[in-house]
C-alpha positions as CSV (number, residue, x, y, z in Angstrom):
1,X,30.6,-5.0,-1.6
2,X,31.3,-1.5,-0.4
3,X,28.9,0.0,2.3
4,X,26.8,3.1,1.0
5,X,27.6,4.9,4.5
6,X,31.3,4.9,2.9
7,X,30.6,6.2,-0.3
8,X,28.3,9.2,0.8
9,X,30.7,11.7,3.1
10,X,33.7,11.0,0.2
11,X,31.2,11.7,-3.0
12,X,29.7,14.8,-1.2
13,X,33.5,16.0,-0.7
14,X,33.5,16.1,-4.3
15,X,29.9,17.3,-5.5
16,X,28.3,20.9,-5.3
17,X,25.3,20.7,-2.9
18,X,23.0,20.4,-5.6
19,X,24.8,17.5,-7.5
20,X,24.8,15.6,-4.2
21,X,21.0,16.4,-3.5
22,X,20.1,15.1,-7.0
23,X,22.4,11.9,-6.6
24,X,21.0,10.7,-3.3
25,X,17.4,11.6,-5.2
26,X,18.2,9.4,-7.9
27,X,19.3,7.1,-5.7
28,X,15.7,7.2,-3.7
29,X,14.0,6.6,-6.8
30,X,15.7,4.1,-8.3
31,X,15.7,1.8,-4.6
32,X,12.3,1.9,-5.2
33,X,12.1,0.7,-8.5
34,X,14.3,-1.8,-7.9
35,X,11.8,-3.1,-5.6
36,X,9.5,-4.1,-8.5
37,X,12.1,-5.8,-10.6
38,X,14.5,-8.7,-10.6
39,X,17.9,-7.0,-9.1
40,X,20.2,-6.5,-7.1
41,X,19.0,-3.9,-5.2
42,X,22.8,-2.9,-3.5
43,X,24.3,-2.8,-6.7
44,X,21.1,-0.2,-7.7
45,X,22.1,2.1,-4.3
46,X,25.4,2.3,-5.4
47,X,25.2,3.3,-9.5
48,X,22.5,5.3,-8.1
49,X,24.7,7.4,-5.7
50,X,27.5,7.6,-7.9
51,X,26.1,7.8,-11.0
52,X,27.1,11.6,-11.2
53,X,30.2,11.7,-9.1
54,X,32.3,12.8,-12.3
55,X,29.5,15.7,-13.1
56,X,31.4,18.8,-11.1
57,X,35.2,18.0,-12.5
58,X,36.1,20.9,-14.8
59,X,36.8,19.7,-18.2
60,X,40.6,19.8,-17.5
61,X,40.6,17.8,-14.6
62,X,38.4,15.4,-16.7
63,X,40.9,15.4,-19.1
64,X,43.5,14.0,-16.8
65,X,41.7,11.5,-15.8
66,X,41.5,10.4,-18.9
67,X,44.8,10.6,-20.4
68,X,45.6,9.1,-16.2
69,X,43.2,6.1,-16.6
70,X,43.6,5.1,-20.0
71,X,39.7,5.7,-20.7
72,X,38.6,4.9,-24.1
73,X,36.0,7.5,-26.2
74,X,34.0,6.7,-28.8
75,X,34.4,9.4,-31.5
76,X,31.0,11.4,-30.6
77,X,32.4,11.5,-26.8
78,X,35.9,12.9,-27.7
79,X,33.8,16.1,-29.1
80,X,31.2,16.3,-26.8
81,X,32.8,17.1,-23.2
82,X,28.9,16.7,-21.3
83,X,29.1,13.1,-21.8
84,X,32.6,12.9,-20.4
85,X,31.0,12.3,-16.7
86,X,29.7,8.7,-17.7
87,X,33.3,7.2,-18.8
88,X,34.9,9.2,-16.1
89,X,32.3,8.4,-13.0
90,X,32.7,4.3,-14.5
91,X,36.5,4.9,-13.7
92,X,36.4,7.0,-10.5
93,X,33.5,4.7,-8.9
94,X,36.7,2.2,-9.5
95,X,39.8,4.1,-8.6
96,X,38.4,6.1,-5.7
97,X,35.4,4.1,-4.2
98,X,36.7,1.1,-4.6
99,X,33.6,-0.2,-6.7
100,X,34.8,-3.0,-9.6
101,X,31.7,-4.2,-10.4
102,X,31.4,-4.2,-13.9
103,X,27.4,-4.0,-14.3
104,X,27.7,-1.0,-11.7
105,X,30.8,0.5,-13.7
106,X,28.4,0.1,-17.1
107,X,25.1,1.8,-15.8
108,X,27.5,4.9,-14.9
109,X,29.4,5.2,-17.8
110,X,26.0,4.9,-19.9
111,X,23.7,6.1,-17.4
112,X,23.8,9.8,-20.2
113,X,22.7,8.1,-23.3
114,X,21.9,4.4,-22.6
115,X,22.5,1.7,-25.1
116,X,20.7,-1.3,-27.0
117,X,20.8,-4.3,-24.8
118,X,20.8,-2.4,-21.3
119,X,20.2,-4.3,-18.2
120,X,17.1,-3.7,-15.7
121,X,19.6,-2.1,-13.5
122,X,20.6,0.5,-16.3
123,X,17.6,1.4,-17.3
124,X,16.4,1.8,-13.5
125,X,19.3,4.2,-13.3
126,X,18.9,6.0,-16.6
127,X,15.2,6.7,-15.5
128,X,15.9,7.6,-11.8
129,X,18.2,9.8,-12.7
130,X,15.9,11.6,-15.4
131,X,13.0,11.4,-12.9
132,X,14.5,13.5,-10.6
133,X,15.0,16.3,-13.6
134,X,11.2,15.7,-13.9
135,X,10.4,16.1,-10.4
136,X,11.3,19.6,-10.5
137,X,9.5,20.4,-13.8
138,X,6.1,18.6,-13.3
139,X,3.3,18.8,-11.1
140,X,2.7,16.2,-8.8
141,X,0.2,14.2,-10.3
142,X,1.8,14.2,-13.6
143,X,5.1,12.7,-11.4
144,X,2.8,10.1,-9.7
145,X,1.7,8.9,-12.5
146,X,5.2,8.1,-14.4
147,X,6.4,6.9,-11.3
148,X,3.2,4.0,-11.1
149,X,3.7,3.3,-14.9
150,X,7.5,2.9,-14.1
151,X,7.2,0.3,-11.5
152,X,5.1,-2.3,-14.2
153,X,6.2,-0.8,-17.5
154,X,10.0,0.3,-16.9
155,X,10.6,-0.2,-21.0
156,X,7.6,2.4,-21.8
157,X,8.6,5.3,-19.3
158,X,12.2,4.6,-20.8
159,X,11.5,5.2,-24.4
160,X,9.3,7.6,-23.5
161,X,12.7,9.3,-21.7
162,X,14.7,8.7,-24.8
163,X,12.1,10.6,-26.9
164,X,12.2,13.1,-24.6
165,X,15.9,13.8,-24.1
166,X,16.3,13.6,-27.9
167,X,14.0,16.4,-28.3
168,X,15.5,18.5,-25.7
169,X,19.3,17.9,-28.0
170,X,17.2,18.8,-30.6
171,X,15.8,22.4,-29.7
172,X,19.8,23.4,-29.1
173,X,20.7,21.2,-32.3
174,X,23.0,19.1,-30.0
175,X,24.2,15.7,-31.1
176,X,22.6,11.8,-30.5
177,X,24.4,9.2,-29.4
178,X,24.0,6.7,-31.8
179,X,23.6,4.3,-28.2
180,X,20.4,6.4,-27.4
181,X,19.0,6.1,-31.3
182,X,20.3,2.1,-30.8
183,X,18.5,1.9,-27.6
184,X,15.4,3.5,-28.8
185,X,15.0,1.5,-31.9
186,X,15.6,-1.6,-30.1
187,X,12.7,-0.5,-27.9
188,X,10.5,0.1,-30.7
189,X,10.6,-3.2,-32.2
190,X,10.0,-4.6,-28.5
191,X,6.7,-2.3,-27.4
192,X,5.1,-1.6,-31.2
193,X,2.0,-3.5,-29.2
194,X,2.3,-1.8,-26.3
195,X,2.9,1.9,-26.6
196,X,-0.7,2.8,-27.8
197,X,-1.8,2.3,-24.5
198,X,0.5,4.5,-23.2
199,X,0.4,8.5,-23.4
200,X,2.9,9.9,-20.6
């Protein structure tokens, strides 16, 4: 598998300053996750690092690569140009890094909305990349303490992040996945014992 020392001077070529800060964030966070959980932490680094590297395309040059790539939308994504990155990053980590790893490829292109069935190393990424945003909004404490519930209980601090986001779509009466409402339901049915215990 690739080296990350490859991947970094290429993606920061192709990311504002703040995209790249946020990715190699994300991808701090999410290595240390990974060290609580059952995976493979190089392919973690790597979705991690290029989980946004579609983020800073306009939406023309998006468009290119998908018409170039072939890349398949769901209906929802065709209209919604924000999600675009996912799809597009899956293909570019590909094409341009030279990543085909298909779990890797997956937690990109779904790293946005998530979906029913997500692997540990999705949901790491989905919640690294979200605890970044957080970083910036929360106190310190507050941070700490979804990062130490993260590292036993990464289904709880993800439905709580799925709650979250949805709300935030909400208050600008934005559109839901149906992956993210899959992926949340899913979750219900799993932590309906747990989640009283729980107030992030």
């Amino acid at each position: 598998m690739i080296d990350i020392a490859q991947i970094e001077p290429k993606l920061k070529e192709m990311l504002s300053e703040n995209r790249y800060s946020h990715c190699l964030n994300t991808q701090k966070i999410a290595s240390f996750l990974a060290q609580h959980y059952v995976v493979n932490p190089q392919k973690v680094r790597i979705a991690a690092l290029l989980h946004d590297c579609a983020k800073d395309l306009s939406v023309e040059l998006s468009e290119n690569y998908i018409r170039k790539y072939a890349i398949i939308l769901d209906e929802i994504e065709k209209n919604e140009s924000r999600l675009w990155h996912g799809p597009v990053g899956s293909v570019l980590a590909k094409e341009k890094f030279g990543i085909a790893d298909e779990e890797i490829g997956r937690a990109i292109r779904i790293h946005s909305t998530l979906d029913k069935n997500a692997s540990t190393l999705e949901k790491i990424i989905y919640v690294a990349d979200y605890m970044d945003y957080r970083e910036s909004k929360e106190d310190e404490q507050s941070y700490e303490r979804l990062k130490n519930i993260a590292i036993t209980e990464l289904d709880i601090v993800t439905f709580w992040i799925i709650n979250f986001k949805m709300l935030d779509i909400l208050k600008y009466h934005g559109v839901i996945h149906p992956r993210s409402i899959e992926a949340r339901n899913e979750l219900v049915h799993k932590l309906k014992d747990k989640m009283k215990y729980y107030d992030i």
